[in-house]
PDB file of the backbone (N, CA, C, O) and the ligand in Angstrom, with CONECT records:
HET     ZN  A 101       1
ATOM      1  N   UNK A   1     128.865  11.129 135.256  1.00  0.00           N
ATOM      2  CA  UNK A   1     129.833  10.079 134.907  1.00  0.00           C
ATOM      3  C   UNK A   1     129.490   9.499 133.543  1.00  0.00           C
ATOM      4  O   UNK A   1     128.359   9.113 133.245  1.00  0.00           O
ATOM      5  N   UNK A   2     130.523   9.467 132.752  1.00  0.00           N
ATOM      6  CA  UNK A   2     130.124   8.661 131.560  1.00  0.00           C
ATOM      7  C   UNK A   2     130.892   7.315 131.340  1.00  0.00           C
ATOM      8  O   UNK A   2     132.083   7.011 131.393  1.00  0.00           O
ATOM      9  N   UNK A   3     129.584   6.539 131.034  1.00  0.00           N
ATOM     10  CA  UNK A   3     129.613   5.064 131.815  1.00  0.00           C
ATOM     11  C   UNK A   3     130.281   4.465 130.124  1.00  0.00           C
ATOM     12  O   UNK A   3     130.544   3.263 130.087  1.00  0.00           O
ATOM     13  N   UNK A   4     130.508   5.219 128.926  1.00  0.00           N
ATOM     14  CA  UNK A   4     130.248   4.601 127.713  1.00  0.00           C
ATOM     15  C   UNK A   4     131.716   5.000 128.023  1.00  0.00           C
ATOM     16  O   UNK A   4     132.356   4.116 128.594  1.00  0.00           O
ATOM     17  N   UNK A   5     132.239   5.915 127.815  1.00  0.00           N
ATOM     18  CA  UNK A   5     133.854   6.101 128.265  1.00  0.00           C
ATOM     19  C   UNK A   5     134.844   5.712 128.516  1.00  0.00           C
ATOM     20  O   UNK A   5     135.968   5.756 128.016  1.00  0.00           O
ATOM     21  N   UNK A   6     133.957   4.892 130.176  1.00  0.00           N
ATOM     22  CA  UNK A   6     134.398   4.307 130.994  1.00  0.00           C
ATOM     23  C   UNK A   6     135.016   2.801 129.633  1.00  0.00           C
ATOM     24  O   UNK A   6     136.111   2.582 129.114  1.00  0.00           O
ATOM     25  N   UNK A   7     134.069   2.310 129.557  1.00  0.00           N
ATOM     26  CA  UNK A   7     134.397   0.680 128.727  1.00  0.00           C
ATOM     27  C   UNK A   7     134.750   0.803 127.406  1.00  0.00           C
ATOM     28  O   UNK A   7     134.409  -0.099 126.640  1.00  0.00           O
ATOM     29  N   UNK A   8     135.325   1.683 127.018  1.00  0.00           N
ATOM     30  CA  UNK A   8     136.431   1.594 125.969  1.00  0.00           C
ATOM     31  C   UNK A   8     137.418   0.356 125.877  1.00  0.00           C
ATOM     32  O   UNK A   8     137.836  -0.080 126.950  1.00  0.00           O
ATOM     33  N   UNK A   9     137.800  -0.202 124.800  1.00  0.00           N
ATOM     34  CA  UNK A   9     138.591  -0.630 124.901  1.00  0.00           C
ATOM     35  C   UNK A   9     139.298  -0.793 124.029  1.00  0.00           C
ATOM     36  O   UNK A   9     138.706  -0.531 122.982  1.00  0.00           O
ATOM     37  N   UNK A  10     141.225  -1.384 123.717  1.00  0.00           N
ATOM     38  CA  UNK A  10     141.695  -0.916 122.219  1.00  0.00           C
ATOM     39  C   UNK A  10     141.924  -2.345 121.828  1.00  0.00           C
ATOM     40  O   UNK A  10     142.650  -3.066 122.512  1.00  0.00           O
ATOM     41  N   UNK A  11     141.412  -2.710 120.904  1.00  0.00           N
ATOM     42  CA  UNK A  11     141.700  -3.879 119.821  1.00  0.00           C
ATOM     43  C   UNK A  11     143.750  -4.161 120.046  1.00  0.00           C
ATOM     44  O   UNK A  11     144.665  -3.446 119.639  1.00  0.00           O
ATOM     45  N   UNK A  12     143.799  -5.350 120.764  1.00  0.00           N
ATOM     46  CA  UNK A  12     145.135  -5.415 120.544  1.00  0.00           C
ATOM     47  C   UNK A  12     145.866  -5.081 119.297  1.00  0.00           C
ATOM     48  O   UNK A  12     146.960  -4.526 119.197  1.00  0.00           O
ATOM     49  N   UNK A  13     144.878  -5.621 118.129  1.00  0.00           N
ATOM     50  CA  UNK A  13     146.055  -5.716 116.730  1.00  0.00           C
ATOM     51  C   UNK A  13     146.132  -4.570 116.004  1.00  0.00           C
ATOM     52  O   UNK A  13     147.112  -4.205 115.355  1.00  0.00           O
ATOM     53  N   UNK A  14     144.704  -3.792 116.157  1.00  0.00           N
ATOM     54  CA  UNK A  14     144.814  -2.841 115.185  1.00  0.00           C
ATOM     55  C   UNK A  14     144.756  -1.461 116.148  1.00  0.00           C
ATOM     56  O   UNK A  14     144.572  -0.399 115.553  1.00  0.00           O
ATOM     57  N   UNK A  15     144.898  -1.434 117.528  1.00  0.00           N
ATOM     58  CA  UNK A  15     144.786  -0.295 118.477  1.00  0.00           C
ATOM     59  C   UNK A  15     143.418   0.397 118.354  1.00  0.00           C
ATOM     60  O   UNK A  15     143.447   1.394 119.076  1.00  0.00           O
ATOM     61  N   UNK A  16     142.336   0.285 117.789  1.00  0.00           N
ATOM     62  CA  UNK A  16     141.121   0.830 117.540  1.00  0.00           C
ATOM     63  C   UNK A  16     140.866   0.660 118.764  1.00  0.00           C
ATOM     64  O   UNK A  16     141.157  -0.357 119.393  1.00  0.00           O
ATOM     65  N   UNK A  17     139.956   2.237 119.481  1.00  0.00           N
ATOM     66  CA  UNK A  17     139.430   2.143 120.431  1.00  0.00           C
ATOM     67  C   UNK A  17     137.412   1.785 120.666  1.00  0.00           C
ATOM     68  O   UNK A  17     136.526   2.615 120.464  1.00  0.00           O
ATOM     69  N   UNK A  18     137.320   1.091 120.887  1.00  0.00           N
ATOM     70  CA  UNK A  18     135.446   1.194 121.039  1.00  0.00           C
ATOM     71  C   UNK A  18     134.713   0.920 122.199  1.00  0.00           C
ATOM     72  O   UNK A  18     135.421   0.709 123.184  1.00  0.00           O
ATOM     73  N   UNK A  19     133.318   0.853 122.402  1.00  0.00           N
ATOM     74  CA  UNK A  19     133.274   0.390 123.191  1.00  0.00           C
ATOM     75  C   UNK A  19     133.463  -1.413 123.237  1.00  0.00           C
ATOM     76  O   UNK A  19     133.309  -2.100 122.228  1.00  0.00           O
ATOM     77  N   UNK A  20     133.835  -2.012 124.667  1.00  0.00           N
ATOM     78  CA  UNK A  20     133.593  -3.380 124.753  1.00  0.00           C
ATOM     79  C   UNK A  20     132.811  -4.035 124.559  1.00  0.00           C
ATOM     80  O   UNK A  20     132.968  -5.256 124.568  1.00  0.00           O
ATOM     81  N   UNK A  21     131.874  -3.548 124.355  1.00  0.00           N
ATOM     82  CA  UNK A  21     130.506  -4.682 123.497  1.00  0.00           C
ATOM     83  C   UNK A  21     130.619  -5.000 122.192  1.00  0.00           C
ATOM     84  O   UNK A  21     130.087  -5.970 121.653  1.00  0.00           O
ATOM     85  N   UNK A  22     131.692  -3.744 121.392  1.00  0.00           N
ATOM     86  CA  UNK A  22     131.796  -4.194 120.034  1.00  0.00           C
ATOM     87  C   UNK A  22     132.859  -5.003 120.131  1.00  0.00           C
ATOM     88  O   UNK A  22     132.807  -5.774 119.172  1.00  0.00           O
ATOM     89  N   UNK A  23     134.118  -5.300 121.024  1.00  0.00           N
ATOM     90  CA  UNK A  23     134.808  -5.780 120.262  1.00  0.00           C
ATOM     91  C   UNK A  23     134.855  -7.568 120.740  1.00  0.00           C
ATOM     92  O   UNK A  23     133.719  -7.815 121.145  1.00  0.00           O
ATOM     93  N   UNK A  24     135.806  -8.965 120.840  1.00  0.00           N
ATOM     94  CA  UNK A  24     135.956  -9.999 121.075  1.00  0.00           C
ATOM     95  C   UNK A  24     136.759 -10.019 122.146  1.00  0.00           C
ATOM     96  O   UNK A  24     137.870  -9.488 122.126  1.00  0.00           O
ATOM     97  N   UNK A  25     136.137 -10.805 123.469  1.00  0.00           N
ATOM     98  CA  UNK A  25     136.938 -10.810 124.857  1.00  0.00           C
ATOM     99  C   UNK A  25     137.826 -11.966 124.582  1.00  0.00           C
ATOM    100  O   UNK A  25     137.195 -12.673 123.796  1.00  0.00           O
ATOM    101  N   UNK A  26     139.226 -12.631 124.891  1.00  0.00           N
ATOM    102  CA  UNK A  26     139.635 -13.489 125.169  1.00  0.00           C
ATOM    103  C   UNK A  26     140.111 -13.605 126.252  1.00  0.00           C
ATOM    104  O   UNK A  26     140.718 -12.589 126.592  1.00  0.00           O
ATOM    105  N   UNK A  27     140.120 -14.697 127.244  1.00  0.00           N
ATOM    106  CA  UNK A  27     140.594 -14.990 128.912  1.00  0.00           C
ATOM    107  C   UNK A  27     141.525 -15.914 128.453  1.00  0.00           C
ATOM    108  O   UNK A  27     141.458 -16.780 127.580  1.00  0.00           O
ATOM    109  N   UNK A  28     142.843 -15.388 129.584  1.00  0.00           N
ATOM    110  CA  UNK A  28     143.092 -16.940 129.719  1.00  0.00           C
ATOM    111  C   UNK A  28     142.896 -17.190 131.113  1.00  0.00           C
ATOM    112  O   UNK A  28     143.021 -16.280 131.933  1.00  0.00           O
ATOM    113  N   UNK A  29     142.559 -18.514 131.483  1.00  0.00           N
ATOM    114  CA  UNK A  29     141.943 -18.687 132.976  1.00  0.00           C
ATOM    115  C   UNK A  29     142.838 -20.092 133.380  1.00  0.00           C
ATOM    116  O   UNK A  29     142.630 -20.723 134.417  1.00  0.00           O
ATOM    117  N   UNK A  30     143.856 -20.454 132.378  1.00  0.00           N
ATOM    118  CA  UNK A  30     144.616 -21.165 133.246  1.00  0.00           C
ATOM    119  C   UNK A  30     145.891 -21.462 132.394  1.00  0.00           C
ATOM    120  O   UNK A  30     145.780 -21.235 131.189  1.00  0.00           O
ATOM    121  N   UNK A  31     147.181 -21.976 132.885  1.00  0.00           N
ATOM    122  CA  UNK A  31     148.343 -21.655 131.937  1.00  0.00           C
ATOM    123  C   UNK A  31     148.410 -22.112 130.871  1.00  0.00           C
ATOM    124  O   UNK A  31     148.139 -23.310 130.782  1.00  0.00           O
ATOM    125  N   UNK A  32     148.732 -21.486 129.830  1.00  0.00           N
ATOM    126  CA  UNK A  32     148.616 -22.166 128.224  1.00  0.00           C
ATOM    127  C   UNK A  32     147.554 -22.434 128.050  1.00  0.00           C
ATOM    128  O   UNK A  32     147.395 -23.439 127.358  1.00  0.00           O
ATOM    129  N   UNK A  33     146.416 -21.795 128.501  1.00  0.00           N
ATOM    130  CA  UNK A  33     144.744 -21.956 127.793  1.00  0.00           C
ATOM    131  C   UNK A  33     144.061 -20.607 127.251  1.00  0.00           C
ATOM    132  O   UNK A  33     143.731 -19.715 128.033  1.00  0.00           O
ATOM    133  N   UNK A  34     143.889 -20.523 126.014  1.00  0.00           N
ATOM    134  CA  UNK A  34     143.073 -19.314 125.948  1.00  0.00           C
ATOM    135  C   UNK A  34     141.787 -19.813 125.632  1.00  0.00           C
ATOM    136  O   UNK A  34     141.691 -20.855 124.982  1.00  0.00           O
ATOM    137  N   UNK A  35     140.957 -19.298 125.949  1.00  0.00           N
ATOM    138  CA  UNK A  35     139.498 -19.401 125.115  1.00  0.00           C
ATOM    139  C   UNK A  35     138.732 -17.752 124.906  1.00  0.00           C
ATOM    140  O   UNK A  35     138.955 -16.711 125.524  1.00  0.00           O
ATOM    141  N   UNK A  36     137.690 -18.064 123.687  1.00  0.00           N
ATOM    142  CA  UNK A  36     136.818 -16.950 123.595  1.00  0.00           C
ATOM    143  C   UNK A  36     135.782 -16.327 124.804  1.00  0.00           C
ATOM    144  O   UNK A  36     134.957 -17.154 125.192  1.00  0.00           O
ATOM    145  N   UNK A  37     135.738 -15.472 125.217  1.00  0.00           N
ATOM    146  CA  UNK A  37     135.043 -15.094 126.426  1.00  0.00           C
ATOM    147  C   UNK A  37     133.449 -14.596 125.956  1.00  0.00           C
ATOM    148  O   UNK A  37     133.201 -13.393 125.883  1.00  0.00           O
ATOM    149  N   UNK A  38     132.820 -15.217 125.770  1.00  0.00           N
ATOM    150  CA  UNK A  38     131.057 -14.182 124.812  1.00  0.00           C
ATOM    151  C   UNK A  38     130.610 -13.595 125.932  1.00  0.00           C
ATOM    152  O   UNK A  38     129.795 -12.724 125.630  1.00  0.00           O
ATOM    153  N   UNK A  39     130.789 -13.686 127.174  1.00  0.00           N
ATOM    154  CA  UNK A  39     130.175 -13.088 128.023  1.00  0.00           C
ATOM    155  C   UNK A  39     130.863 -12.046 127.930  1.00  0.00           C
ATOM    156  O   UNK A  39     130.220 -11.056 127.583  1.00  0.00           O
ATOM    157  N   UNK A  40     132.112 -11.878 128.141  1.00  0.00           N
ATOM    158  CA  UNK A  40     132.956 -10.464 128.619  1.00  0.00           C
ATOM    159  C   UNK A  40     133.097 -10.783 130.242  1.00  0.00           C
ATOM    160  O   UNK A  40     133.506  -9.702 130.667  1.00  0.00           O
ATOM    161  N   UNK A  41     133.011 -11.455 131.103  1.00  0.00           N
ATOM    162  CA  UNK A  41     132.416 -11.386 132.209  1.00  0.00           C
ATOM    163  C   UNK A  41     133.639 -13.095 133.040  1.00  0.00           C
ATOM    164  O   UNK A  41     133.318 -13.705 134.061  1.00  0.00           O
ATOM    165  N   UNK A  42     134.578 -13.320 132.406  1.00  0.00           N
ATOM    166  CA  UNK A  42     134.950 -14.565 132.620  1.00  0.00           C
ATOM    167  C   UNK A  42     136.261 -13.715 133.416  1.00  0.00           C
ATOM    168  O   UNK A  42     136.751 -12.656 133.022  1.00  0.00           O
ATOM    169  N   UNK A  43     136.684 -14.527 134.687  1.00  0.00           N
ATOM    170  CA  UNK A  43     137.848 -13.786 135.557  1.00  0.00           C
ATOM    171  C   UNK A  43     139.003 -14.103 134.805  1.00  0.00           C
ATOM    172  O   UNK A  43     138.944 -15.015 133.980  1.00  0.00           O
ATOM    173  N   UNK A  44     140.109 -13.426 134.999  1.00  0.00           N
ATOM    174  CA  UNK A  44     141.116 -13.548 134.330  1.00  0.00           C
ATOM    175  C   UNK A  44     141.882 -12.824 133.548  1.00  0.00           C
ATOM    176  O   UNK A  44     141.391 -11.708 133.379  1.00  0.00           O
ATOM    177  N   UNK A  45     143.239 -13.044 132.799  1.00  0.00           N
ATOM    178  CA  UNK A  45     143.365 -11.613 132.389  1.00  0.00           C
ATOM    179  C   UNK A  45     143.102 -12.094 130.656  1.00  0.00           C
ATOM    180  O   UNK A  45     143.251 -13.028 129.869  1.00  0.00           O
ATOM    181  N   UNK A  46     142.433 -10.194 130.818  1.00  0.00           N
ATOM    182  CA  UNK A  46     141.791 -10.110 129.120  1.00  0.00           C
ATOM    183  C   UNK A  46     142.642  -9.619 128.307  1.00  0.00           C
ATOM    184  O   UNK A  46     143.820  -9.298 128.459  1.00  0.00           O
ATOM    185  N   UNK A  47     141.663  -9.572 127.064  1.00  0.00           N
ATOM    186  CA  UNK A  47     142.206  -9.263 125.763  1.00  0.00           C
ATOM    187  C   UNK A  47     141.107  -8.793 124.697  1.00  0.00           C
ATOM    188  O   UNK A  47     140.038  -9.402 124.662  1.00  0.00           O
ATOM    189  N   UNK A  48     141.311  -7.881 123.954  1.00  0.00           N
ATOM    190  CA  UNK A  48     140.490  -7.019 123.739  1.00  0.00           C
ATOM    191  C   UNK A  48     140.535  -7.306 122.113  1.00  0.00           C
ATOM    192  O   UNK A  48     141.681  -6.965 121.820  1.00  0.00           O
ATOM    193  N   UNK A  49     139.867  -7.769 120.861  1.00  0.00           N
ATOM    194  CA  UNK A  49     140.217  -7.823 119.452  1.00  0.00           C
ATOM    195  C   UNK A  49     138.546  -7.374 118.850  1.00  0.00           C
ATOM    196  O   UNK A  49     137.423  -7.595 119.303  1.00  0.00           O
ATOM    197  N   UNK A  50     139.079  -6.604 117.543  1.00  0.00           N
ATOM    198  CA  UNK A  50     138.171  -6.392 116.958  1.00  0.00           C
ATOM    199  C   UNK A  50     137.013  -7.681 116.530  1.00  0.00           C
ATOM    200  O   UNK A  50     137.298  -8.839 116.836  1.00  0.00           O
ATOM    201  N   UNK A  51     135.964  -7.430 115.950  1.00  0.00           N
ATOM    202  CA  UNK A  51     134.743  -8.844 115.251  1.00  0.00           C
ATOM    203  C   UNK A  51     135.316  -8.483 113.868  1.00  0.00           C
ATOM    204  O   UNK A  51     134.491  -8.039 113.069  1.00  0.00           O
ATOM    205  N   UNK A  52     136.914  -8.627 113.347  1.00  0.00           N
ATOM    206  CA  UNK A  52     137.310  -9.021 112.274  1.00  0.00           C
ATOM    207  C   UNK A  52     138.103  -9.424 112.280  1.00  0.00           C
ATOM    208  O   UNK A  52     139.079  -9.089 112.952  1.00  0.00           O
ATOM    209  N   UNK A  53     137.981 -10.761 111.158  1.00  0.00           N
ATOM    210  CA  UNK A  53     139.283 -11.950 110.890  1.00  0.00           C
ATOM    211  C   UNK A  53     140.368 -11.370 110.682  1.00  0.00           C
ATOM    212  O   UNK A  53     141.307 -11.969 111.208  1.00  0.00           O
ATOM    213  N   UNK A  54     140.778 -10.034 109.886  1.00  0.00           N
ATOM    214  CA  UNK A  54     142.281  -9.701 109.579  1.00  0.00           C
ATOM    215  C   UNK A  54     142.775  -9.090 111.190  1.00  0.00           C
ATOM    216  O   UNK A  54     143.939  -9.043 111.588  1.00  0.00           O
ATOM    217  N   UNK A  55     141.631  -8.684 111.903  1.00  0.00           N
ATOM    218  CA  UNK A  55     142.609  -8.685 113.320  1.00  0.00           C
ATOM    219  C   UNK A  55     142.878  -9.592 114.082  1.00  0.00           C
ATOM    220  O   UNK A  55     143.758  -9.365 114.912  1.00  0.00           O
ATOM    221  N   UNK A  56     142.235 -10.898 114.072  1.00  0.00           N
ATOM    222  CA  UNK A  56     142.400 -12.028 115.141  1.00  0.00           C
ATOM    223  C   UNK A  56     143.689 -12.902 114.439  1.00  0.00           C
ATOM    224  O   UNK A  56     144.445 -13.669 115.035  1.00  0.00           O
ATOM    225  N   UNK A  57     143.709 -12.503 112.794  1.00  0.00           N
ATOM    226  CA  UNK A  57     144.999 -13.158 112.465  1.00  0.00           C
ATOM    227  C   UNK A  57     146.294 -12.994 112.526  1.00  0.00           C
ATOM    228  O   UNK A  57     147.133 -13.869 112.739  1.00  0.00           O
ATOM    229  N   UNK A  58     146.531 -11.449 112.272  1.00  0.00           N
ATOM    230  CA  UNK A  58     147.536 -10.235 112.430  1.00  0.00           C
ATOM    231  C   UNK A  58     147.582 -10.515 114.148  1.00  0.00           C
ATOM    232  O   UNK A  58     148.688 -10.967 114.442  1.00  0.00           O
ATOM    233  N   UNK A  59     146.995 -10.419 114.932  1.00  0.00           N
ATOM    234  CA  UNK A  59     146.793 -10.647 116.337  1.00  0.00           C
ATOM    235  C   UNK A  59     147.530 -11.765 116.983  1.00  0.00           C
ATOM    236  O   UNK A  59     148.327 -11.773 117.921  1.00  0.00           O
ATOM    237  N   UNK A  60     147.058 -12.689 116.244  1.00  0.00           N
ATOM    238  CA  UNK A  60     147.840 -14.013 116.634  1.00  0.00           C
ATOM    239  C   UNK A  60     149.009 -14.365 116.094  1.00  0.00           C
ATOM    240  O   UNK A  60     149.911 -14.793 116.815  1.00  0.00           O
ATOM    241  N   UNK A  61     149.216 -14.186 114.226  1.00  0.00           N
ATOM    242  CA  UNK A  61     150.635 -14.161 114.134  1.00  0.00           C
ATOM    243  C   UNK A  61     151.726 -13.723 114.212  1.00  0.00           C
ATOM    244  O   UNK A  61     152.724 -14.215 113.687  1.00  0.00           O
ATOM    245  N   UNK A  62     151.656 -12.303 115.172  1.00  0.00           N
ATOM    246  CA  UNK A  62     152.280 -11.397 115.791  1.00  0.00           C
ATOM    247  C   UNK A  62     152.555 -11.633 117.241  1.00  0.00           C
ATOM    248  O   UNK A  62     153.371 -11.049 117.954  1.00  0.00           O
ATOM    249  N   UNK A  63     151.836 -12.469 117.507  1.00  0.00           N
ATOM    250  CA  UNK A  63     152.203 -12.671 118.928  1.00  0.00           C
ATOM    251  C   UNK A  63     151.563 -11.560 120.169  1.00  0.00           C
ATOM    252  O   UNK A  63     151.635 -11.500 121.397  1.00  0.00           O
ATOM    253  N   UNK A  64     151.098 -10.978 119.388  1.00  0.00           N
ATOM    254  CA  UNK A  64     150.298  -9.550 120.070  1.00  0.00           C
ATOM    255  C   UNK A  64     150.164 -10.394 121.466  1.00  0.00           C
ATOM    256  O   UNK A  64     150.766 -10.206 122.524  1.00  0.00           O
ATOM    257  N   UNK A  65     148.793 -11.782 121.002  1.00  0.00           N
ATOM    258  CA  UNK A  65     147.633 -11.742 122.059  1.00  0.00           C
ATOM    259  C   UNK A  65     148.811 -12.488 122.985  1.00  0.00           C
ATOM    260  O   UNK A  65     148.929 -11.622 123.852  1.00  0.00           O
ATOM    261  N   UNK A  66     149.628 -13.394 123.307  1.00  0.00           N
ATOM    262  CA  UNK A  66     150.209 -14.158 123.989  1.00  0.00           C
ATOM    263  C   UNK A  66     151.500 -12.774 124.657  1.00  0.00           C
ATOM    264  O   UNK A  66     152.409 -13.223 125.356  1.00  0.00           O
ATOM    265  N   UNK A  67     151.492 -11.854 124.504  1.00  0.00           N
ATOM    266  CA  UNK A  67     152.075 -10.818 125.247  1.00  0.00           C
ATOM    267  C   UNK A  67     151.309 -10.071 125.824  1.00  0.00           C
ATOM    268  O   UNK A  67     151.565  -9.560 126.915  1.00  0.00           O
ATOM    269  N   UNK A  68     150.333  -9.910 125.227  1.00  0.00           N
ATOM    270  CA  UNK A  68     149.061  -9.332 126.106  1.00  0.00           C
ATOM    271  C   UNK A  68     148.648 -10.084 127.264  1.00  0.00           C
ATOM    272  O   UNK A  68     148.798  -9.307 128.207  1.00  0.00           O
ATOM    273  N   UNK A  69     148.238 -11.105 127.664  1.00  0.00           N
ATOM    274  CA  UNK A  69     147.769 -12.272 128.286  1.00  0.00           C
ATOM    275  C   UNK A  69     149.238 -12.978 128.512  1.00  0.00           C
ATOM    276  O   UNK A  69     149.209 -14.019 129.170  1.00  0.00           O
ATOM    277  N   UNK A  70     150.036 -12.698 128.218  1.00  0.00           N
ATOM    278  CA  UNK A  70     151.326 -13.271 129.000  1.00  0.00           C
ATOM    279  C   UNK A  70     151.680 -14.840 129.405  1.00  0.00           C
ATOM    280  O   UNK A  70     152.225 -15.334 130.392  1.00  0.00           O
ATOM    281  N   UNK A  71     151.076 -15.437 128.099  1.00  0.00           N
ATOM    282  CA  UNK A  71     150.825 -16.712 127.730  1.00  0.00           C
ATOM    283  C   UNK A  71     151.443 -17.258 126.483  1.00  0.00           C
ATOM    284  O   UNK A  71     151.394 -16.574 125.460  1.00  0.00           O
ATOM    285  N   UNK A  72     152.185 -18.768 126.478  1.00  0.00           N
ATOM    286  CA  UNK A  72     152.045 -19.190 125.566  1.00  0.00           C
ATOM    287  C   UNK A  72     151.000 -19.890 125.037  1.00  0.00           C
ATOM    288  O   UNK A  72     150.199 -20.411 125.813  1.00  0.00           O
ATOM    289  N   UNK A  73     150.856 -20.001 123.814  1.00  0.00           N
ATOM    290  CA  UNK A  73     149.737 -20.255 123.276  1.00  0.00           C
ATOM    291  C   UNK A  73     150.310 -20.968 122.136  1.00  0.00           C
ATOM    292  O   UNK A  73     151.093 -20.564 121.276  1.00  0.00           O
ATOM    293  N   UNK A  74     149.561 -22.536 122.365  1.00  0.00           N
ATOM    294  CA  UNK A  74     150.474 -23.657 121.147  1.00  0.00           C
ATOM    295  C   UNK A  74     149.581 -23.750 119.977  1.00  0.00           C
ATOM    296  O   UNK A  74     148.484 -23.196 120.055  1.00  0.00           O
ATOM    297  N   UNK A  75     149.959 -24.473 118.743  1.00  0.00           N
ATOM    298  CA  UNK A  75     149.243 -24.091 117.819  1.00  0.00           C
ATOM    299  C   UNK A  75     147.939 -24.526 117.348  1.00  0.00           C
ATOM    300  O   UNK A  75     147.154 -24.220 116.450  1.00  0.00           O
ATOM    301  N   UNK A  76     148.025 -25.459 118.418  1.00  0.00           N
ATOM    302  CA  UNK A  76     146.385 -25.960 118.372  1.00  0.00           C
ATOM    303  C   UNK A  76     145.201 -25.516 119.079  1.00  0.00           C
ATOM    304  O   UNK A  76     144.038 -25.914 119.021  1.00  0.00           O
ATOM    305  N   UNK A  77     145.919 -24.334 119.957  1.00  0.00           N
ATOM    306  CA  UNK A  77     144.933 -23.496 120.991  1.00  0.00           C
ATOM    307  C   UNK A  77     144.455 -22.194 119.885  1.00  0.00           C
ATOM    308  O   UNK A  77     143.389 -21.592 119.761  1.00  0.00           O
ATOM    309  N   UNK A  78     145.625 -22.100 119.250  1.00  0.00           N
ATOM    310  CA  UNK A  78     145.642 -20.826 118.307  1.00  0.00           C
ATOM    311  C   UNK A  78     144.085 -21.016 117.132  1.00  0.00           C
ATOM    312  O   UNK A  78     143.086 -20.334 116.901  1.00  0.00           O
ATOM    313  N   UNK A  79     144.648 -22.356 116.640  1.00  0.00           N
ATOM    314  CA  UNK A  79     143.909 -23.301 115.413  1.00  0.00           C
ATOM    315  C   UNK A  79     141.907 -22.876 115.870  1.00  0.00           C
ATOM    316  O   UNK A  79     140.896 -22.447 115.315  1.00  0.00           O
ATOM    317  N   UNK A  80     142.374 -23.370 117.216  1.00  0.00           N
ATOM    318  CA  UNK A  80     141.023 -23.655 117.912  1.00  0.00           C
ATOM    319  C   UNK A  80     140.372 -22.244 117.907  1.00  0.00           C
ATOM    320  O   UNK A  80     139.434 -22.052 117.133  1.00  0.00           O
ATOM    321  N   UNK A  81     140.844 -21.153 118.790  1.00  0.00           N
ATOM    322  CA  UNK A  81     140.632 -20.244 118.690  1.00  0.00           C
ATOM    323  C   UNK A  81     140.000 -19.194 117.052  1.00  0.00           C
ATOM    324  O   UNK A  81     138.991 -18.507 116.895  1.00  0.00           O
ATOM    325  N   UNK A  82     141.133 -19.521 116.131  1.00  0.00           N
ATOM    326  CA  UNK A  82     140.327 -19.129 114.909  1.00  0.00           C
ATOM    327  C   UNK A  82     139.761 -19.689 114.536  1.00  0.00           C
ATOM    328  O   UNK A  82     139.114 -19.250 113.584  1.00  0.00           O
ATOM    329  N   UNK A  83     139.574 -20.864 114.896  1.00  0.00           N
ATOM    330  CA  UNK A  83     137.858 -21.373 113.941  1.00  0.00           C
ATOM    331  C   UNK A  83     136.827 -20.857 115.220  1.00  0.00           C
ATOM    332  O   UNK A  83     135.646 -20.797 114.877  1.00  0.00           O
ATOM    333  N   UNK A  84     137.037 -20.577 116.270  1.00  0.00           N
ATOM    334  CA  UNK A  84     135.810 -19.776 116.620  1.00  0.00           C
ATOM    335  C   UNK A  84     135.386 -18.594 116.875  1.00  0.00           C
ATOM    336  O   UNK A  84     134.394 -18.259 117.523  1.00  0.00           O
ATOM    337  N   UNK A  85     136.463 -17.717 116.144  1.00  0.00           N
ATOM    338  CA  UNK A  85     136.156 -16.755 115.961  1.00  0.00           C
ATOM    339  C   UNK A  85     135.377 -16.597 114.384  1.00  0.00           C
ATOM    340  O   UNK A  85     134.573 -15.699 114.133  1.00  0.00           O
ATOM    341  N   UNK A  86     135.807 -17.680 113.392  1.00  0.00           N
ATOM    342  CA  UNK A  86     135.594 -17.947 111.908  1.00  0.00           C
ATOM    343  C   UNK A  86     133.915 -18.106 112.345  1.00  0.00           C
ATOM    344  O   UNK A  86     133.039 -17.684 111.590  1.00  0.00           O
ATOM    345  N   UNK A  87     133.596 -18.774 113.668  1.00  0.00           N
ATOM    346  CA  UNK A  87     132.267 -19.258 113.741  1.00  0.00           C
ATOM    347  C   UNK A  87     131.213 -18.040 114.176  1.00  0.00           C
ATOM    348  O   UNK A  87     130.022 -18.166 113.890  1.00  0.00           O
ATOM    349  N   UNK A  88     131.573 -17.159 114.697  1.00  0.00           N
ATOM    350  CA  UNK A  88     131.359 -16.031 115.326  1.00  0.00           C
ATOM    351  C   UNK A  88     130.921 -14.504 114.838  1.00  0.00           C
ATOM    352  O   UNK A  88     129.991 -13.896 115.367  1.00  0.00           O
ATOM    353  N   UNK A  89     131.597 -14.057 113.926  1.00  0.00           N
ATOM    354  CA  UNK A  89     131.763 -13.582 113.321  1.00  0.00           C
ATOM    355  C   UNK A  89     130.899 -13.278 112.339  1.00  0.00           C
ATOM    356  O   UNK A  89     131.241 -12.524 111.428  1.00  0.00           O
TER     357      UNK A  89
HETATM  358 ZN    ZN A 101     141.292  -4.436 115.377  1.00  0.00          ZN2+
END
C-alpha cells in the first residue's frame, strides 16, 4: 500500500497535486466560520491550498474556497484568514 499516494491532495486554486503535509488545511466547523487548520486533523469539511500567498488570494477572490467548503465567508473572516496565512508562511 502506498500510504504517500494515499494523502495527496489538490490545492483548490492552482489544482497542484502534493502531498498534505505540504499544503494549508482550512475547516469550516461551524456556519460562516472558516479558520486555518495547522493540525490537518480538525473535523469538518476541508480545503486544501498551497504555502503560497498568490494561491490563498486567487483562492479567495474567486470564491474557489467558499464553494469548496460550501460556505459563505464575509469579509472579515476572509481579512482574518489572510493575515494568517501572511503569518504562516
Ligand atoms: Zn496552489
Amino acid at each position: 500500500m502506498n500510504l504517500r499516494y494515499g494523502s495527496l491532495r489538490s490545492c483548490i486554486s492552482c489544482g497542484l497535486k502534493v502531498h498534505k503535509d505540504q499544503l494549508l488545511r482550512l475547516v469550516s466547523n461551524a456556519p460562516g466560520e472558516v479558520k486555518l487548520d495547522r493540525t490537518g486533523k480538525h473535523p469538518g469539511r476541508g480545503a486544501y491550498l498551497c504555502n503560497k500567498g498568490e494561491c490563498w488570494e486567487s483562492g479567495l477572490k474567486k470564491n474557489r474556497l467558499e464553494r469548496t467548503l460550501r460556505v459563505n465567508i464575509s469579509t472579515v473572516n476572509k481579512n482574518m484568514i489572510l493575515q494568517e496565512i501572511a503569518a504562516s508562511v
